[in-house]
KEVEXDO-297324 format. One record per residue (C-alpha): residue number from 1; residue in one letter; chain; x, y, z. Coordinates in Angstrom, 3 decimals, always signed. Layout:
BEGIN
@k:NUM	r:A	c:A	u:X	v:Y	w:Z
...
//
This chain:
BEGIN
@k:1	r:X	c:A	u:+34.499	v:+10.104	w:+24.772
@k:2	r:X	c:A	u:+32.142	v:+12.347	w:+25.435
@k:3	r:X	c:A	u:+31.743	v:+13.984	w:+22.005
@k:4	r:X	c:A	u:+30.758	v:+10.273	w:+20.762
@k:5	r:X	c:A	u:+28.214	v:+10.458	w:+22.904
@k:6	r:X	c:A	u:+26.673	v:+13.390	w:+21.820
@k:7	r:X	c:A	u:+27.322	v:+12.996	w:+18.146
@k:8	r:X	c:A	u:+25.620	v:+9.482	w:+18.558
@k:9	r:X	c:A	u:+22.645	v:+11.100	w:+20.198
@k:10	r:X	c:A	u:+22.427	v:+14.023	w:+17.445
@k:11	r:X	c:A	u:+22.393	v:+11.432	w:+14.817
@k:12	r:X	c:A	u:+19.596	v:+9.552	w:+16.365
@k:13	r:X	c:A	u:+17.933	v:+12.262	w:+16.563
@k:14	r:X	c:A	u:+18.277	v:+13.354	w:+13.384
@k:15	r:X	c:A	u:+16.950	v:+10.318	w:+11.871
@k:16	r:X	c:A	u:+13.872	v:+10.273	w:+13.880
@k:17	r:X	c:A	u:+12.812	v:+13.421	w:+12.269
@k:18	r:X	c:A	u:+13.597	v:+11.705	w:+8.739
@k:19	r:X	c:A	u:+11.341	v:+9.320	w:+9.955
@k:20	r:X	c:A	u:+8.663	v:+10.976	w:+11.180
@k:21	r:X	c:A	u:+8.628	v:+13.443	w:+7.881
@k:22	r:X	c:A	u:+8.656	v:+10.069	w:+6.139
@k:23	r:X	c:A	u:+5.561	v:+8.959	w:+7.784
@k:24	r:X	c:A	u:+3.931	v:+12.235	w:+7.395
@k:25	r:X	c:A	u:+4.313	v:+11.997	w:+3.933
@k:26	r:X	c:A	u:+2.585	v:+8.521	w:+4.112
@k:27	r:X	c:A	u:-0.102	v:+9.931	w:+6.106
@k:28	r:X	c:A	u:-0.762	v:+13.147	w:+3.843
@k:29	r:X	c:A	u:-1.440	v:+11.100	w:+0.508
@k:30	r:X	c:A	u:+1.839	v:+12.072	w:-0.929
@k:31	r:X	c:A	u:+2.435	v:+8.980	w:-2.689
@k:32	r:X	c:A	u:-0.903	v:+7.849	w:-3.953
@k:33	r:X	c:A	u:-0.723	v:+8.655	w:-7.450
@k:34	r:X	c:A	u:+1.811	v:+6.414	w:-9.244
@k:35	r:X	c:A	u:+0.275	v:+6.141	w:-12.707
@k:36	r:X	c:A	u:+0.086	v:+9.957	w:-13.324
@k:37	r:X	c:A	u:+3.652	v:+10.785	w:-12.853
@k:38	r:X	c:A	u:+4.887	v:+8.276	w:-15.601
@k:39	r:X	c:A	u:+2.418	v:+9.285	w:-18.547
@k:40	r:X	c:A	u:+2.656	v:+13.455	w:-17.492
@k:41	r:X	c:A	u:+4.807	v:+14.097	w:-20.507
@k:42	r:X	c:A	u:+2.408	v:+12.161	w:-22.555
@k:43	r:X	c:A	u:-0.180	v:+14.858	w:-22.206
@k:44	r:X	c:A	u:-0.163	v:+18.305	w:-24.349
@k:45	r:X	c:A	u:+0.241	v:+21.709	w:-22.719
@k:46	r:X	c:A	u:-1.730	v:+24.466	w:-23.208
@k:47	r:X	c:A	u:+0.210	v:+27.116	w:-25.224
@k:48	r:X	c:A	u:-0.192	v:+30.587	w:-24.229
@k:49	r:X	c:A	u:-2.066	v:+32.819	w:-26.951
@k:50	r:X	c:A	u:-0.709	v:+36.049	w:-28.003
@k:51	r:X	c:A	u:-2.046	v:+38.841	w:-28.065
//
């Protein structure tokens, strides 16, 4: 019984990190830009010149 315990508590504690990356991510800007992602492979590269 005791090992339910601790797995329990490990997995709660492993989720609160998810979280708290989760709102990092939030908080850092990481998903701010939705438009650019989808037209990205609209735009041209530049191709390296040889020389």
């Amino acid at each position: 019984m005791n090992i339910l315990y601790f797995l329990i508590a490990c997995s709660i504690l492993i989720a609160l990190i998810f979280l708290a990356a989760f709102f990092w991510a939030m908080k850092d800007g990481q998903n701010d830009d939705m438009q650019t992602p989808a037209i990205r492979m609209l735009f041209e590269e530049d191709k390296p010149e040889k020389s």
